[in-house]
C-alpha positions in Angstrom: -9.7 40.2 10.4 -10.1 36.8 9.2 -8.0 35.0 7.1 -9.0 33.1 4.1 -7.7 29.0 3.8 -8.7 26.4 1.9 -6.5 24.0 2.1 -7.0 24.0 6.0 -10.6 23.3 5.1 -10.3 20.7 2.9 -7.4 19.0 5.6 -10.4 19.1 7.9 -12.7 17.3 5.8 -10.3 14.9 5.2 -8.7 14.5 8.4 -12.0 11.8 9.5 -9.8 9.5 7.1 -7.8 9.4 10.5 -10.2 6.8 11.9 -9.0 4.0 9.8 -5.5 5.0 11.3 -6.2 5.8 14.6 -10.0 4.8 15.7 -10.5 8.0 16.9 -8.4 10.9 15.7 -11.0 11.6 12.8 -13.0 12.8 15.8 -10.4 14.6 17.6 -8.4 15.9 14.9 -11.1 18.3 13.5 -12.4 18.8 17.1 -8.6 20.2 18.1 -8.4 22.1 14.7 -12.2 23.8 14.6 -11.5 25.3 18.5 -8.1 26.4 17.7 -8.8 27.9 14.4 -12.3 28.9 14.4 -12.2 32.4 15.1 -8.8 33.0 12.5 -10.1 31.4 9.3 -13.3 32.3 7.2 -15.7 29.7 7.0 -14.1 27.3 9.3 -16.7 27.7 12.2 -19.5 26.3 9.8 -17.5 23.6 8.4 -16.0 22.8 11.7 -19.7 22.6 13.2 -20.9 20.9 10.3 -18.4 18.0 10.5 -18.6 17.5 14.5 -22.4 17.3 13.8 -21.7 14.6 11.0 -19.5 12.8 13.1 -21.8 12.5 16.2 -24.9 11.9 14.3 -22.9 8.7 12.6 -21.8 7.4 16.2 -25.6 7.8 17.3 -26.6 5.6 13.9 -23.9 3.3 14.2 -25.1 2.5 17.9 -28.9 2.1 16.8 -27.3 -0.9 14.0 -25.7 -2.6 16.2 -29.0 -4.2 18.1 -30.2 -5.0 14.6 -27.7 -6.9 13.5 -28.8 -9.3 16.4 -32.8 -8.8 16.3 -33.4 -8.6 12.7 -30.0 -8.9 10.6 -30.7 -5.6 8.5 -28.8 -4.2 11.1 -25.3 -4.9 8.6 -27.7 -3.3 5.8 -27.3 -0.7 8.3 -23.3 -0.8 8.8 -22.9 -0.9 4.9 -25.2 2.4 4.4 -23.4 4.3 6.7 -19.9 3.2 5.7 -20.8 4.0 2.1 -21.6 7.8 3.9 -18.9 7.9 5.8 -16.2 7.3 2.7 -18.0 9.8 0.2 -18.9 12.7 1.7 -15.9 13.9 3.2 -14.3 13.5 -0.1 -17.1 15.5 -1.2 -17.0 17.9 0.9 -13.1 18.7 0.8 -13.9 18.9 -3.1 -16.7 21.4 -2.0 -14.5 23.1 0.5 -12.1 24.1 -2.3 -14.7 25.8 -4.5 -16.2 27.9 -1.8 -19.2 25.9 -1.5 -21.2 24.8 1.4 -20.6 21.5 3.1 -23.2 18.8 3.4 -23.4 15.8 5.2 -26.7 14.3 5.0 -28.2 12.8 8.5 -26.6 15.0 9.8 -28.4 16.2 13.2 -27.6 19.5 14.7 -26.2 19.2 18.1 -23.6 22.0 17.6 -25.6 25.0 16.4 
């Protein structure tokens, strides 16, 4: 039977805040908690899944700005954009994690199905 936890949802929204700590435990740190927990707590599989997709698809976009910033210069247009992403929605979707709602991360593409 699975167990019910928000607050573990929400911490794993917010653990990509890590980043700006670490460089890379807002990766790791959902990563570690999503294989451990997946199978205990309700709805952590999906948002677990949903955040690892977020995270990869913003590596993937951050890589395609860089060579604009050098061809074209709209490549920092670029860097802005998905910082501005990157800070809001995983206060958003901590918000939406504690009133049962589904999590979205837009751009997100689905690597982890």
């Amino acid at each position: 039977m699975m167990k019910e936890n928000k607050q573990l949802l929400v911490i794993i929204h917010l653990s990509q805040f890590l980043d700006f700590i670490t460089g890379i435990g807002g990766f790791v740190v959902p990563l570690i908690i999503w294989l451990l927990k997946k199978d205990e707590i309700y709805e952590l599989d999906y948002h677990g899944k949903t955040i690892l997709n977020f995270r990869i698809s913003m590596f993937i976009y951050t890589l395609i700005c860089i060579p604009f910033v050098f061809l074209f210069g709209v490549g920092i247009l670029g860097f802005i954009i998905l910082g501005f992403i990157y800070l809001i929605f995983p206060i958003v979707n901590a918000v939406r994690a504690s009133n049962n709602q589904t999590p979205h991360y837009p751009l997100s593409i689905k690597f982890i199905k």
